[in-house]
N, C-alpha and C positions, 0 to 999 in steps of 0.2 A: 364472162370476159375476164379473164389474167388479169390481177393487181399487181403490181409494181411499186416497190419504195427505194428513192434512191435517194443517195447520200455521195455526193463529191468531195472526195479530201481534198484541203487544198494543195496539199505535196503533188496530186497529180498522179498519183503510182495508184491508184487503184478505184474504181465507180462501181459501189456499191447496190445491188440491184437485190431486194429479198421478195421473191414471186407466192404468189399467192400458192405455190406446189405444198409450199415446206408451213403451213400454216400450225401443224402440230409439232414442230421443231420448236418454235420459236415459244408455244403456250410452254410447252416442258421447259426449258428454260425459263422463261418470267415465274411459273411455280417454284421453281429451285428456287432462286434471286432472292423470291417471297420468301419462301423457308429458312435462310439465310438470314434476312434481315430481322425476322420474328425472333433466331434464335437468337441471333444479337444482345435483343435486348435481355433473355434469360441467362445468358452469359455474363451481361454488365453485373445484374444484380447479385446473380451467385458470386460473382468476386468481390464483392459490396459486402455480402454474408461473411463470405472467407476472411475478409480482413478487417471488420471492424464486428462481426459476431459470428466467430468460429462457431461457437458451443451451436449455436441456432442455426446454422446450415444442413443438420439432416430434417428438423423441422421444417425447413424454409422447400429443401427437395421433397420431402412427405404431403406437404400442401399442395403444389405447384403440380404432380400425380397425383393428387384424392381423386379427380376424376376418371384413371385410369391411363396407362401410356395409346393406348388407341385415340381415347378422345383429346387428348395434348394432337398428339399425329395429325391427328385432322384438323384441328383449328390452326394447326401452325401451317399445313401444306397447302390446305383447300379452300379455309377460313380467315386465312390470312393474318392471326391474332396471336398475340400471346398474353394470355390473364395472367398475371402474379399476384403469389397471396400478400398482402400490404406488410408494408414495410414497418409496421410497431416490433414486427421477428428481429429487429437491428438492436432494441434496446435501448432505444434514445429518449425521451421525451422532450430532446431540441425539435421545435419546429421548421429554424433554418436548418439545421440535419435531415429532416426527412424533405422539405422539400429543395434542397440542393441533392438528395439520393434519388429524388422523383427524376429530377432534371438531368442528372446524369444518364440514369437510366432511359429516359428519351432521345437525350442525344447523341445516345449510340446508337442509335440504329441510324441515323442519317450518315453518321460518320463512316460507317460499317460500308452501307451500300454505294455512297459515289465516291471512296476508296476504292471499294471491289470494282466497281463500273469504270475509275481509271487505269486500273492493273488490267481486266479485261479488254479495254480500249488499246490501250500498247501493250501486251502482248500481239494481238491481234495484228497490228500492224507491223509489228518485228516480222511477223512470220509471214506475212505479204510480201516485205520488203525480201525476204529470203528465196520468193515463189517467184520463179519466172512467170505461171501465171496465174494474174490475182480471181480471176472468173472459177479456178478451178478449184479456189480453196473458200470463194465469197457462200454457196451451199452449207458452209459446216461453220464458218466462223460467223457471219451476220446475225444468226439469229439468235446466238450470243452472246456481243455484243449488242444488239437490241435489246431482250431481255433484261441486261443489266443497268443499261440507260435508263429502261419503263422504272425501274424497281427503283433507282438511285433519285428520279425527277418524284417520282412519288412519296419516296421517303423526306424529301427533302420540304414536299408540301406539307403533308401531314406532322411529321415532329420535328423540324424546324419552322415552319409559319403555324402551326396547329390548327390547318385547315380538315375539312374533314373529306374531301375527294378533290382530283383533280378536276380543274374545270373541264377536260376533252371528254370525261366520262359523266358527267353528272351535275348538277348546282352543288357549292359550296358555303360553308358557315364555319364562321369563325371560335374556336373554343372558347371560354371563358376563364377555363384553367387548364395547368397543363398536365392532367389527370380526370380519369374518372372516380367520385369519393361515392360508395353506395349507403345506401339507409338500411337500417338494421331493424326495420319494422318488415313483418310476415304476416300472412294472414287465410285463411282458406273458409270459405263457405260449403258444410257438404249440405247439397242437397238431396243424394238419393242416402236413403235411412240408411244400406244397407253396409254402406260405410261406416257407420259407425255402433249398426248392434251386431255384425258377423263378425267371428274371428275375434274376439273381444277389440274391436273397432282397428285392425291392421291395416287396411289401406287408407287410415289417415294418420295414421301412427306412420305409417310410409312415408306419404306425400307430406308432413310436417318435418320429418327429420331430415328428406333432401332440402327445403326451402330452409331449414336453419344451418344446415351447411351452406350453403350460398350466400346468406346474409353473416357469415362468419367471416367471410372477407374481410369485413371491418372492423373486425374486435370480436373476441368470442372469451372474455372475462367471465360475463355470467351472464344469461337470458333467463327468460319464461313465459308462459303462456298462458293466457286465458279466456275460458269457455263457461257458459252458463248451462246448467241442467239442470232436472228435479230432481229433489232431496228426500231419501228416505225417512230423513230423521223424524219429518213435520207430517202431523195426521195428514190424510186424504183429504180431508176437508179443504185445509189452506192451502196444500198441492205447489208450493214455492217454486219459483225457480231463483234458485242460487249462484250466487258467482265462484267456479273454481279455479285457483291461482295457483300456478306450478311454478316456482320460482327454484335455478340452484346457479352455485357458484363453481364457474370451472375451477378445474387443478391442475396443477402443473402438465401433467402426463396423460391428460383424459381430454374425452373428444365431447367439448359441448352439443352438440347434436343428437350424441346417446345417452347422455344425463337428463336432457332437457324429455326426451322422449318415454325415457323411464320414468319418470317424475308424472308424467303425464298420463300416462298408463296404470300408475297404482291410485292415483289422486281422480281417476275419471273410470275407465275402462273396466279395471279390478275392485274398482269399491264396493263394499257392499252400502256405502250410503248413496252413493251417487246413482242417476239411471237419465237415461234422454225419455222426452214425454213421445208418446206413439203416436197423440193427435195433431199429428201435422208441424211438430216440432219442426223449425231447421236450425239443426246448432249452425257454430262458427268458432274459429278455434285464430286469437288474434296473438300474436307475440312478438318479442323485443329480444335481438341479444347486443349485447352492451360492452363499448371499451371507454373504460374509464378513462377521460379528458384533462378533467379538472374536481377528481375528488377518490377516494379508496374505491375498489371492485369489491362490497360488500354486497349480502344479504339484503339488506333492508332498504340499500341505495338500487336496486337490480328490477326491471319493467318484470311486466306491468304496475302501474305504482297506485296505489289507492289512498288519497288521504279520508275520512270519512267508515270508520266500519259500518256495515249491513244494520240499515235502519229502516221502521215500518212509516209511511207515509199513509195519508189519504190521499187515493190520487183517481181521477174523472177523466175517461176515456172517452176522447170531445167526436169521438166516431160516430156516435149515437149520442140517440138524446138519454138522459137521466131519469126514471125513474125512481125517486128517492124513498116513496114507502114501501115498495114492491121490492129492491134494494135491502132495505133493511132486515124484510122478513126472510128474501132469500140469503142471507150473508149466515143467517143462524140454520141453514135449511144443510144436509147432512151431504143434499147433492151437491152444495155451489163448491165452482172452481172459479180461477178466476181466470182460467186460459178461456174460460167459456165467453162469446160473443153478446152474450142477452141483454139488454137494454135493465134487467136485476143485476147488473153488478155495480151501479156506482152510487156514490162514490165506496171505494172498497180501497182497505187497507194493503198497500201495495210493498212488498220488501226494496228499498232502492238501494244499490252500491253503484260505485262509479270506477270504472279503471282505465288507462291510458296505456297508452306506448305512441313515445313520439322520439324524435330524431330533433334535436335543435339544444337551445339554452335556454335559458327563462332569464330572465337579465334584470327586467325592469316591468312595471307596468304603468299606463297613463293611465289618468283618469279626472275628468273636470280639469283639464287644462294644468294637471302636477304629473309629475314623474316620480314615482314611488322606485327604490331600488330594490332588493332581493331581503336586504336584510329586513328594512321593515316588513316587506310581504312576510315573509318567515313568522316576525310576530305577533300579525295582525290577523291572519288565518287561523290558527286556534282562538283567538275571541271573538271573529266574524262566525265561526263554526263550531266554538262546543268542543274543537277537537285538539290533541295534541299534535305535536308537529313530529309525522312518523320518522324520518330521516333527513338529513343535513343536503342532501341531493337537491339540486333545481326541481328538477322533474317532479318532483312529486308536489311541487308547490301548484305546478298546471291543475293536477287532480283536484287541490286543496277550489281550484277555480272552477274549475268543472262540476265542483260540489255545487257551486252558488250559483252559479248560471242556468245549468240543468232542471228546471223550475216547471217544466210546463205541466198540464195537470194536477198543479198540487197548488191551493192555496196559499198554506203557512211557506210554501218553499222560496213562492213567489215575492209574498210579503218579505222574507229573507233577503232575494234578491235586491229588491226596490231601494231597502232601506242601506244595506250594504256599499251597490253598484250603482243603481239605477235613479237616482237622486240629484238636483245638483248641487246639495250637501253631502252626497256621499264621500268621505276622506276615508286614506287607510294610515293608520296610525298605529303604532307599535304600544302604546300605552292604555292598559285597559279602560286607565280612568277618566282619558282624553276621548278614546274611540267611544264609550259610554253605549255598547251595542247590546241590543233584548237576546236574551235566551232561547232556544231553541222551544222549551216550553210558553214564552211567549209569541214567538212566532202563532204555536199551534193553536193560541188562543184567538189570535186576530184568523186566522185560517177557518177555526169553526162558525165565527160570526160571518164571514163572506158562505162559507158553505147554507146557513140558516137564509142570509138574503135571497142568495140564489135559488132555494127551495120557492120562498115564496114568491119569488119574478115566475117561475116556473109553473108552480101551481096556477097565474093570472094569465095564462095564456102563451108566456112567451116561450122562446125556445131556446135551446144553447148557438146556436148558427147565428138567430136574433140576436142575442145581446153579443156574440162576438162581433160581429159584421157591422151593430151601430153604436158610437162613439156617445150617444148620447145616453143612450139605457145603460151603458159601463160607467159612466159618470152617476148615475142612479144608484147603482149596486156600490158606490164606492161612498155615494152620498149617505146610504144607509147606515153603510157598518159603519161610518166617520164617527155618523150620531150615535149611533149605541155603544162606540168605545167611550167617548164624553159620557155615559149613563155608570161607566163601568168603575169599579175603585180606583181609587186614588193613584195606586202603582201602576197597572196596566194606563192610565190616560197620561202616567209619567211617562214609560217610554215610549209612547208612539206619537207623542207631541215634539219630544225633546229636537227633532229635526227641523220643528217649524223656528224653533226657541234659536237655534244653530245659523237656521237661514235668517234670522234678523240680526245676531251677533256680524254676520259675515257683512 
């Protein structure tokens, strides 16, 4: 059955009837309207570049193409979109500048299309008004006129209300800004090997350097990436697996994507220390690239960010139960690895590093009902840890937390944590002689007394599942080592009392 839309002027000169004949008339027109109003807004911006960063407008047109002109084509005619690469190409670091260039750039397109839909509208009607008959000319003019209507009522919902579809087509939500901001975090899991031992590892050298072009959107100052694999450096026996950090700083003229890739390929792929393990290994290849917000695009400020260098733990894989004499004899035995499953490997001295990549600020932290700001954090995290403080960045103070939280399987780590965090004496104080916090050497002392308890819970029948699972054997195991640190000198029974000394001042 023939559809019919009709539309009555009120002048009276002409009854607008568009039949369901002409139904690909009218789509080719609303695809135009669309392409129009897409270029709109790459129009707004380039004249945005033009005039407030010349220099930056053939960068601004080289971005805006990295995809190639086929795929621009297509998202603008059939996809309906236009990606622009962000607007830092201007040069400003005002934030009312970039988002009043945001806003401009949105609100051209609405301006663009119920402009063009009321010049389309009167034209149209001139030329009726000129046609003796209006039926004769309604085939060719309506569904252009239509078209420009759909595109101008659409534009007017999405970048003036910032809704996201008309309601005739579909539910609607409301934006929350009026832009999309992306995260500069990437990350790829290969599963089949072959990715990464053929071809000195090309198809993830591939698929890493399109996914850091994409996330360059956002800033493409400096990035890096990182993957863990074994090290030829360390006998077979200990068979490590190591954390590799590909970090670099873009330049002026160079395309972080192929820096980052390169870096990545002599640091992993080309090395001779490096190798992925054959048994059942799955790497992971996780990275960051970075525009500097609120501090220099350096080196040492640039993801993935590690506070803490590569340290040897004891650490108990709660998968299985423990074996501790069988353990020891195997730990010195020529075959143990410690990729190996056996109920002989724990506890076993495990390499730990920590690394991040994250998208945010670090600002503050709570704790016991205070609010610590950045700067104390800053000082308190090299005497919570042992460590200096790598770079001035936020970011890397996360890692510095990541150190301390990160705990599970390792005794001494845990004790770390407790005493630190997990306390309702724990403060974080910038002043080493206020904070008054044990050494990492002490941690590891209190660590081996829980490790000797748990031998002998172990030995009387219980199990590791057991004493997790009940709250009262964990009070046991803790009751233990209490008492054998009070047997212990004088120093060791000073710092691990000094909390209780703390919780009566308070």
């Amino acid at each position: 059955m023939p559809m019919t839309l009709s539309w009555h002027s009120h002048s009276g000169d002409a009854d607008f009837r568009l039949s369901s004949r002409h139904p690909r008339t009218l789509l080719s027109y609303y695809i135009i309207f669309g392409a129009l109003h897409e270029i709109s807004h790459a129009a707004c911006a380039s004249i945005l570049h033009i005039i407030y960063s010349p220099t930056s407008f053939n960068e601004f047109l080289r971005d805006f193409l990295a995809d190639g002109v086929l795929a621009v084509l297509f998202r603008t005619i059939l996809a309906r979109q236009c990606v622009l690469p962000p607007l830092s190409l201007l040069g400003s670091d005002d934030d009312r500048f970039v988002a009043w260039a945001e806003s401009m750039i949105r609100q051209s397109g609405w301006i663009f299309s119920v402009v063009l839909a009321a010049l389309v509208c009167s034209i149209a009607k001139l030329r009726m008004r000129q046609q003796k008959t209006a039926e004769s000319i309604s085939t060719v003019t309506q569904p252009i006129v239509i078209g420009a209507i759909i595109t101008a009522v659409e534009a007017l919902w999405t970048d003036l209300l910032c809704l996201s579809t008309v309601p005739l087509f579909g539910p609607t939500t409301l934006h929350s800004a009026g832009a999309t901001y992306l995260c500069g975090n990437f990350g790829v899991i290969v599963i089949n090997t072959a990715w990464t031992s053929a071809d000195n590892g090309q198809h993830t050298l591939d698929l890493l350097q399109r996914m850091i072009s994409v996330t360059m959107m956002r800033g493409a100052q400096s990035g890096g990436v990182i993957t863990y694999c074994k090290s030829k450096r360390f006998p077979n026996k200990s068979n490590p697996t190591v954390g590799v950090r590909s970090r670099v700083v873009n330049k002026k003229r160079t395309d972080l994507s192929k820096l980052i890739r390169a870096k990545v390929k002599r640091d992993v792929f080309t090395s001779p220390a490096n190798t992925f393990p054959s048994d059942g290994f799955v790497p992971f290849f996780s990275g960051h690239t970075r525009f500097a917000t609120s501090s220099k695009a350096t080196f040492d400020g640039t993801h993935p960010q590690r506070w803490s260098p590569p340290t040897c733990h004891r650490m108990y894989n709660f998968n299985i139960v423990p074996d501790r004499l069988v353990a020891v004899d195997a730990s010195t035995s020529s075959s143990f690895s410690p990729f190996s499953s056996s109920a002989a490997d724990f506890p076993r001295p495990i390499r730990v590093e920590n690394y991040v990549t994250h998208n945010g600020d670090f600002d503050f932290y709570d704790l016991n009902g205070k609010t610590y700001d950045l700067e104390v954090i800053q000082k308190w995290l090299p005497i919570a840890t042992g460590n200096k403080l790598p770079a001035m960045v936020d970011s890397v103070c996360i890692a510095g937390f990541v150190d301390l939280i990160r705990c599970q399987g390792c005794f001494s780590l845990s004790a770390r944590y407790a005493i630190c965090l997990g306390m309702p004496t724990s403060r974080i104080l910038g002043d080493p002689v206020a904070a008054n916090l044990p050494s990492l050497e002490d941690y590891e002392a209190i660590g081996v007394l829980f490790e000797t308890e748990l031998d002998e819970m172990l030995e009387a029948g219980n199990t590791v599942e057991s004493i997790s699972s009940d709250v009262n054997k964990r009070r046991v195991l803790v009751s233990k080592v209490t008492a054998k640190l009070l047997r212990e000198p004088r120093k060791t029974r000073y710092i691990f009392s000094r909390s209780s000394r703390q919780s009566d001042e308070e």
